[in-house]
C-alpha positions as CSV (number, residue, x, y, z in Angstrom):
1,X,-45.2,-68.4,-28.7
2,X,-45.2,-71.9,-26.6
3,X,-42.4,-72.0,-24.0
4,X,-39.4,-74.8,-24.2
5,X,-37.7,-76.4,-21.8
6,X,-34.2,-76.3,-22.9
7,X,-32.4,-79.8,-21.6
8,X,-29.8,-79.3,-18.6
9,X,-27.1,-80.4,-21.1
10,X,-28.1,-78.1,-24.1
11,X,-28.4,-75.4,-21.4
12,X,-24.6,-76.1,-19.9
13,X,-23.3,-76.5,-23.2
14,X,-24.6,-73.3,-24.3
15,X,-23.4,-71.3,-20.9
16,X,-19.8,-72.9,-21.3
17,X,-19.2,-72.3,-24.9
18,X,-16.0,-71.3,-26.0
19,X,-17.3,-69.9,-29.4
20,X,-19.8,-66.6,-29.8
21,X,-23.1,-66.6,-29.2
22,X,-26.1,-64.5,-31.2
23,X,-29.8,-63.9,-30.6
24,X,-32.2,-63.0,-33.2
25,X,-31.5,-59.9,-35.2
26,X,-28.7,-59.4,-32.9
27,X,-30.8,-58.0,-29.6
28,X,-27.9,-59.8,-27.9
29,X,-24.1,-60.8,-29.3
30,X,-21.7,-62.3,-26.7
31,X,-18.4,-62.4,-28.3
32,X,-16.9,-64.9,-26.1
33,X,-13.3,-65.2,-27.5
34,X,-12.9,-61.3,-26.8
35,X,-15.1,-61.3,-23.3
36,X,-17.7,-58.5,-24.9
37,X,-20.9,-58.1,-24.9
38,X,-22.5,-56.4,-28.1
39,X,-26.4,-55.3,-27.6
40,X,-28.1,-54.8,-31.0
41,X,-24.9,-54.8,-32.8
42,X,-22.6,-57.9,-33.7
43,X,-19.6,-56.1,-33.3
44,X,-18.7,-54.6,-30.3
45,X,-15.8,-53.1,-31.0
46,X,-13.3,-52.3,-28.4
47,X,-15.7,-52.4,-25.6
48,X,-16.6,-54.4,-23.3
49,X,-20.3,-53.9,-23.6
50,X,-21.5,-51.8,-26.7
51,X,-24.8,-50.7,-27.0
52,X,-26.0,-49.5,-30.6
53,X,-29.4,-47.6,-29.3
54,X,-30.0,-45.1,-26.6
55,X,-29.7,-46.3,-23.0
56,X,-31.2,-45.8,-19.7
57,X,-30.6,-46.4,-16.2
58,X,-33.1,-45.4,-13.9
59,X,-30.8,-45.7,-10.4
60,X,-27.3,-44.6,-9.6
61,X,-24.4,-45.4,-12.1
62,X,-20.7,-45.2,-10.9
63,X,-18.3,-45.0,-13.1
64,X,-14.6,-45.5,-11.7
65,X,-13.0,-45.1,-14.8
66,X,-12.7,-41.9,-17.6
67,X,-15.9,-41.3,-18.9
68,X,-15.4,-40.2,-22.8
69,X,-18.3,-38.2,-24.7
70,X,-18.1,-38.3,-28.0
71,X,-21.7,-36.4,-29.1
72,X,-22.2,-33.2,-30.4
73,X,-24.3,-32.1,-27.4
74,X,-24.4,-33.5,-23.9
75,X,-27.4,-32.7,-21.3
76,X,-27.3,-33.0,-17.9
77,X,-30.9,-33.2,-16.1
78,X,-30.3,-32.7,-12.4
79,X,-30.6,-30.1,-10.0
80,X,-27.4,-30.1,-8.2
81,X,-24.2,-30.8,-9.6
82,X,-20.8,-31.5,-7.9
83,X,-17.6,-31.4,-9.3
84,X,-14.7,-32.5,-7.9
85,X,-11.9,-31.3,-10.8
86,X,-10.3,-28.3,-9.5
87,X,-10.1,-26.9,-12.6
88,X,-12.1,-26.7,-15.6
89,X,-10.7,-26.8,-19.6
90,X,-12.9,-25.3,-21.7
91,X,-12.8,-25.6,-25.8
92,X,-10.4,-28.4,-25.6
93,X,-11.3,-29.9,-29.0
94,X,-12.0,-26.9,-30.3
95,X,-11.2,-24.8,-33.1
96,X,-8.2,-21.9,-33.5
97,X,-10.3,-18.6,-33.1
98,X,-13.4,-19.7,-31.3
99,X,-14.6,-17.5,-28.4
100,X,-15.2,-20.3,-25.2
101,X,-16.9,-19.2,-21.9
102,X,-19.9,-19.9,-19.9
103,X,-23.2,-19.0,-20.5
104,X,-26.6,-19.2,-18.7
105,X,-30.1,-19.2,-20.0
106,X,-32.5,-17.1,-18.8
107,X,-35.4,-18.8,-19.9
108,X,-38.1,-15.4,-20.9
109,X,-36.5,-13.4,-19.4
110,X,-34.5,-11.8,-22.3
111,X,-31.2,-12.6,-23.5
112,X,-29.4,-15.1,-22.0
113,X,-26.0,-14.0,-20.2
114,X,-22.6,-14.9,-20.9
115,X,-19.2,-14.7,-18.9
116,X,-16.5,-15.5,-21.8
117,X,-13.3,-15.0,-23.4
118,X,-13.2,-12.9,-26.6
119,X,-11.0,-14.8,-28.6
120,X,-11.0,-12.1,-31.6
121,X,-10.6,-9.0,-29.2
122,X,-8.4,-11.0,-26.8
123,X,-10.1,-10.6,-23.6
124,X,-12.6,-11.4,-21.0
125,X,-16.2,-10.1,-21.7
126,X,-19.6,-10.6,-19.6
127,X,-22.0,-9.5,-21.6
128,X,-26.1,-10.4,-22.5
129,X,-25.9,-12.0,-26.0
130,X,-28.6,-13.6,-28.7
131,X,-26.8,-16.6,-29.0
132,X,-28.1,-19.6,-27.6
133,X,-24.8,-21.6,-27.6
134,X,-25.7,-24.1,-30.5
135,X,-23.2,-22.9,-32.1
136,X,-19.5,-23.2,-31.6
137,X,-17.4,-20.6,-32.9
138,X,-18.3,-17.1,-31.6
139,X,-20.6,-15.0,-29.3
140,X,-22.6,-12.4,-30.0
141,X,-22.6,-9.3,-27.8
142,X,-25.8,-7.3,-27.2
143,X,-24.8,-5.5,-24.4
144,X,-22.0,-4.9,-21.6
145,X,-23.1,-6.0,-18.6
146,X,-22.6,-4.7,-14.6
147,X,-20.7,-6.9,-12.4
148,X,-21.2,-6.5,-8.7
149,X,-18.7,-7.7,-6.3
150,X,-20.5,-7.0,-2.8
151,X,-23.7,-5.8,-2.2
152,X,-23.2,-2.4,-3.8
153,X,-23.2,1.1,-1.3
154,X,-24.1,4.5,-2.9
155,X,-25.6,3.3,-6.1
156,X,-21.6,1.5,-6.6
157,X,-22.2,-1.0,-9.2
158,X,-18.6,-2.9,-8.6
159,X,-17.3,-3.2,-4.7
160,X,-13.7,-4.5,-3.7
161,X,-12.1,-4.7,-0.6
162,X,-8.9,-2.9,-1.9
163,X,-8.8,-2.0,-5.2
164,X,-9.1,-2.3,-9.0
165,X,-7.4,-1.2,-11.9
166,X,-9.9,-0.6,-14.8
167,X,-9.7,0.3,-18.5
168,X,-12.3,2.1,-19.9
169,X,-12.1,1.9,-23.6
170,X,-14.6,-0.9,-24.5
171,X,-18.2,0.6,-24.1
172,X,-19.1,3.8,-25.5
173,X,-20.5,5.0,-22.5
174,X,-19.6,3.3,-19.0
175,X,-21.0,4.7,-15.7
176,X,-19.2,4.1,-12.5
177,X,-20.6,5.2,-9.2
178,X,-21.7,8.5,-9.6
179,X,-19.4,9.2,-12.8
180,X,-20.5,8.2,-16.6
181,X,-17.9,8.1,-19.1
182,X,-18.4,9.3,-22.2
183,X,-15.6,9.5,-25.1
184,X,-13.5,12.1,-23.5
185,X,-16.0,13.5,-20.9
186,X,-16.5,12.8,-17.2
187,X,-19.4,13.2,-15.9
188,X,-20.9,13.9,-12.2
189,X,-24.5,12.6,-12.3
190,X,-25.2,14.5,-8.3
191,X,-27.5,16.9,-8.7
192,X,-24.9,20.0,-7.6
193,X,-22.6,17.8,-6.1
194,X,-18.5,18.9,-6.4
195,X,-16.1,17.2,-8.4
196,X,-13.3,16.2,-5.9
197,X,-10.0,14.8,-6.7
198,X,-7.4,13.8,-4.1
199,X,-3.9,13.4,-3.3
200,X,-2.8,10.8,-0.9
201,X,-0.1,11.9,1.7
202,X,1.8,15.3,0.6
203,X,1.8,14.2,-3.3
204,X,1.2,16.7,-5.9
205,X,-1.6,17.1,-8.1
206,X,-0.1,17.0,-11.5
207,X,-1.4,17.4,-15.3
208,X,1.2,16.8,-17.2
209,X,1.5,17.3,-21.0
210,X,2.3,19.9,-23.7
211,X,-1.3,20.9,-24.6
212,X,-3.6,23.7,-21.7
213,X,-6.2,23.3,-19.1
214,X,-9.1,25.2,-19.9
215,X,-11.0,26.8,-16.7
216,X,-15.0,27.4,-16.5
217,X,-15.8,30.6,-18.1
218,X,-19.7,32.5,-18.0
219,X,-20.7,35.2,-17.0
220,X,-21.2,37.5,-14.2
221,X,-24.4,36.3,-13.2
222,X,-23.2,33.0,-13.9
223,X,-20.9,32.9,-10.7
224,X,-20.8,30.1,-8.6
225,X,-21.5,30.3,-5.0
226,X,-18.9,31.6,-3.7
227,X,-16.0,29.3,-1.7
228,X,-12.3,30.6,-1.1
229,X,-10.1,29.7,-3.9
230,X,-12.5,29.5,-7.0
231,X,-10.8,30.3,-10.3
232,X,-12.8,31.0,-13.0
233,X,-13.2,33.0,-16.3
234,X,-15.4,36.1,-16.4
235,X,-16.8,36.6,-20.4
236,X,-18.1,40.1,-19.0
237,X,-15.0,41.3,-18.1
238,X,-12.9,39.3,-20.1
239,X,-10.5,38.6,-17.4
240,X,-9.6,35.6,-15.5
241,X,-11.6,36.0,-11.3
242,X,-10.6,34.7,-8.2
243,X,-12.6,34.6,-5.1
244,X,-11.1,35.4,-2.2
245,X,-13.3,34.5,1.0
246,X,-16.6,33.0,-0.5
247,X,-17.8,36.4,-1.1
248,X,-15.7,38.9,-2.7
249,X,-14.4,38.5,-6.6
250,X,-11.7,40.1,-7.6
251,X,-9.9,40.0,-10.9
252,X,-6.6,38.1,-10.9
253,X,-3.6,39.6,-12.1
254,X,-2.0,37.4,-14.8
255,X,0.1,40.1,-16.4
256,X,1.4,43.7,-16.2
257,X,1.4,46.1,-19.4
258,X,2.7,49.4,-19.8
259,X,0.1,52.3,-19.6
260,X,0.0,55.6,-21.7
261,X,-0.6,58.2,-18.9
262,X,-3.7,60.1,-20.1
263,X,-5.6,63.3,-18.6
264,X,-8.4,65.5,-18.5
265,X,-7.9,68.7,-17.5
266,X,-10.9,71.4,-16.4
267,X,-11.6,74.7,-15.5
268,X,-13.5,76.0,-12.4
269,X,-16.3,78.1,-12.6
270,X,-16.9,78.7,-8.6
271,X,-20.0,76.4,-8.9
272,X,-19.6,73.2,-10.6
273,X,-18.1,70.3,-8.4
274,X,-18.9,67.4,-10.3
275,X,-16.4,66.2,-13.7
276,X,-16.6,63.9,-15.6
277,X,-13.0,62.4,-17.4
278,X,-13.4,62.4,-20.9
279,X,-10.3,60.7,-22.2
280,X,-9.8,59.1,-18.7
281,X,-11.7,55.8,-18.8
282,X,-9.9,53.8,-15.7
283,X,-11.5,52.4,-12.9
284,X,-11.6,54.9,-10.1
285,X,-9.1,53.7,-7.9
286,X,-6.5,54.3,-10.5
287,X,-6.7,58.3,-10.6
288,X,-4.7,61.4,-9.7
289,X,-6.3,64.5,-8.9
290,X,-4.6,68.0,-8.9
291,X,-6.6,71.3,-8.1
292,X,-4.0,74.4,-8.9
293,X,-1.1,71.9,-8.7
294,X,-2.2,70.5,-5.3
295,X,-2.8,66.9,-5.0
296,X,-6.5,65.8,-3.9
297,X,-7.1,63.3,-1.2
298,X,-9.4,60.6,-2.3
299,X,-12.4,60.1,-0.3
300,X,-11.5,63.8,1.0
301,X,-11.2,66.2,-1.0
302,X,-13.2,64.4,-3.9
303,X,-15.0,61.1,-4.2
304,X,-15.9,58.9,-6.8
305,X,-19.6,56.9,-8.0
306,X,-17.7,53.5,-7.6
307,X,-18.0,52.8,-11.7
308,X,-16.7,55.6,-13.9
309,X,-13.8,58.1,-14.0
310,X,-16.6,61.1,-12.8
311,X,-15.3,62.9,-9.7
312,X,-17.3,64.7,-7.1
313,X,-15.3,68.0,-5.0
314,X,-16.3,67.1,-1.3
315,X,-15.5,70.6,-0.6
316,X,-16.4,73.9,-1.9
317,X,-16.8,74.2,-5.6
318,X,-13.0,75.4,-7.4
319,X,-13.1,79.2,-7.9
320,X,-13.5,80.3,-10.8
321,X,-10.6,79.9,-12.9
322,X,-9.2,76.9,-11.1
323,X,-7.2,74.7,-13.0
324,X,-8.3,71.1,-12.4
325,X,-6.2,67.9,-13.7
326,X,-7.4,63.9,-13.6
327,X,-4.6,61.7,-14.4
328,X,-4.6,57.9,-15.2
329,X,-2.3,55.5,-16.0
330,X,-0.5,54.5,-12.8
331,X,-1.7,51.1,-12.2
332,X,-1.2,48.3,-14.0
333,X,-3.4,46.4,-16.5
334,X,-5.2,43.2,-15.6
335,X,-5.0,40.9,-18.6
């Protein structure tokens, strides 16, 4: 294509005009009466320069007015970006019921993360999630995940300077510290470790309620090691076991029942010194011994083996003839 001069006047004329002014297929569309400038469209609406086509600017743009975006998706390439708003409104132009939040890609790494508000479960969830945040109405949960508030201390996987107030009732299984939460069970995960609970100041310990607290049971050779004040329930012996200085168990008394007196009674033949009770089944401790009406002194005039009724004469064996009597039935009944 040759190039024209175009004459001063025809030049002036055209720079001066008062009526609009079109290129060729409209690259360029000065609408003079309404001071706009349309650039591949003859209409440029309300603007004062309207581009029909994507635009670029390859140095710094200021804007010192609103900046509107009307697009379905807006990408910002840059690798630090300052806002100055103070705050943030999220889902503005959005739609009654969708879930609104932020979320971060994490590129291969797995699912991408999400810190958002749960607009059908009305609250606040962070979570890793499958969705990819094309879409516009609601997040999908994968997993809860752990928020730390410090650099955790003893495996803590959420640190605050004061406190917190925390419901549990979301995840199936939450684990704080060295506690996982399952259902209705607490769980210490330290190998051994004791289950402490506190009281601050001179407050109580309370379970309150209408329903009963059910204490560890097993065995004898299930004890614990022993510590002063363990409670526990002993299946062997059927009876609820205290121990009283870290070493020694001793049944705990929970209630008294009356006793049928029962006895065995024998008959000396001026060599036997050994009897054992018959119809007297108690525990040692709880017998009465008469020879001829006189009352024995345990651990001096008899003894016992320590586990059955059986009694031992220290001294001499009764003459023949003797009349001896073991009573039980004095003591009361551990239940």
């Amino acid at each position: 294509m040759s190039i024209q001069r175009i004459p001063g006047q025809m030049l002036e004329s055209n720079l001066t005009r008062s009526t609009d002014l079109a290129f060729q297929t409209n690259l360029l569309y000065l609408d003079v009466s309404n001071s706009r400038v349309g650039i591949r469209t003859a209409s440029p609406g309300n603007f004062a320069l309207d581009v029909n086509g994507t635009a670029r600017f390859q140095n710094s743009v200021e804007i010192t007015g609103d900046l509107t975006v009307t697009g379905t998706t807006t990408v910002v390439n840059t690798t630090n970006m300052e806002i100055e708003d103070n705050i943030l409104l999220l889902n503005s132009g959005g739609s009654v019921g969708n879930d609104a939040g932020i979320m971060i890609k994490r590129q291969d790494s797995g699912n991408n993360a999400a810190f958002y508000w749960d607009e059908g479960a009305d609250k606040f969830k962070i979570v890793t999630t499958t969705s990819d945040g094309s879409t516009v109405t609601n997040i999908d949960d994968t997993a809860y995940t752990r928020l730390a508030g410090a650099d955790p201390v003893d495996n803590q996987d959420f640190v605050t300077l004061q406190s917190m107030n925390t419901a549990i009732a979301v995840a199936t299984s939450t684990a704080l510290g060295n506690f996982d939460f399952s259902s209705s069970t607490i769980i210490q995960t330290s190998t051994n470790a004791d289950f402490e609970m506190e009281t601050a100041g001179t407050g109580n310990f309370v379970l309150s309620g209408t329903a009963g607290l059910i204490l560890p049971k097993g065995t004898t050779a299930q004890r614990p090691t022993g510590q002063t004040g363990i409670i526990r329930f002993n299946n062997d012996t059927s009876k609820y076991e205290v121990c009283l200085d870290g070493s020694t168990w001793t049944a705990l008394k929970t209630e008294a029942t009356s006793k049928t007196v029962l006895k065995d009674v024998f008959t000396g033949d001026g060599s036997t010194r050994t009897f054992i009770s018959v119809n007297v089944t108690t525990a040692p401790e709880n017998l009465i011994v008469y020879i001829d009406s006189v009352m024995q002194e345990p651990d001096v005039n008899y003894i016992t083996d320590g586990t059955t009724s059986a009694i031992t004469i220290t001294d001499e064996a009764p003459h023949i003839g003797a009349r001896i009597v073991v009573i039980s039935g004095f003591a009361d009944d551990l239940i």
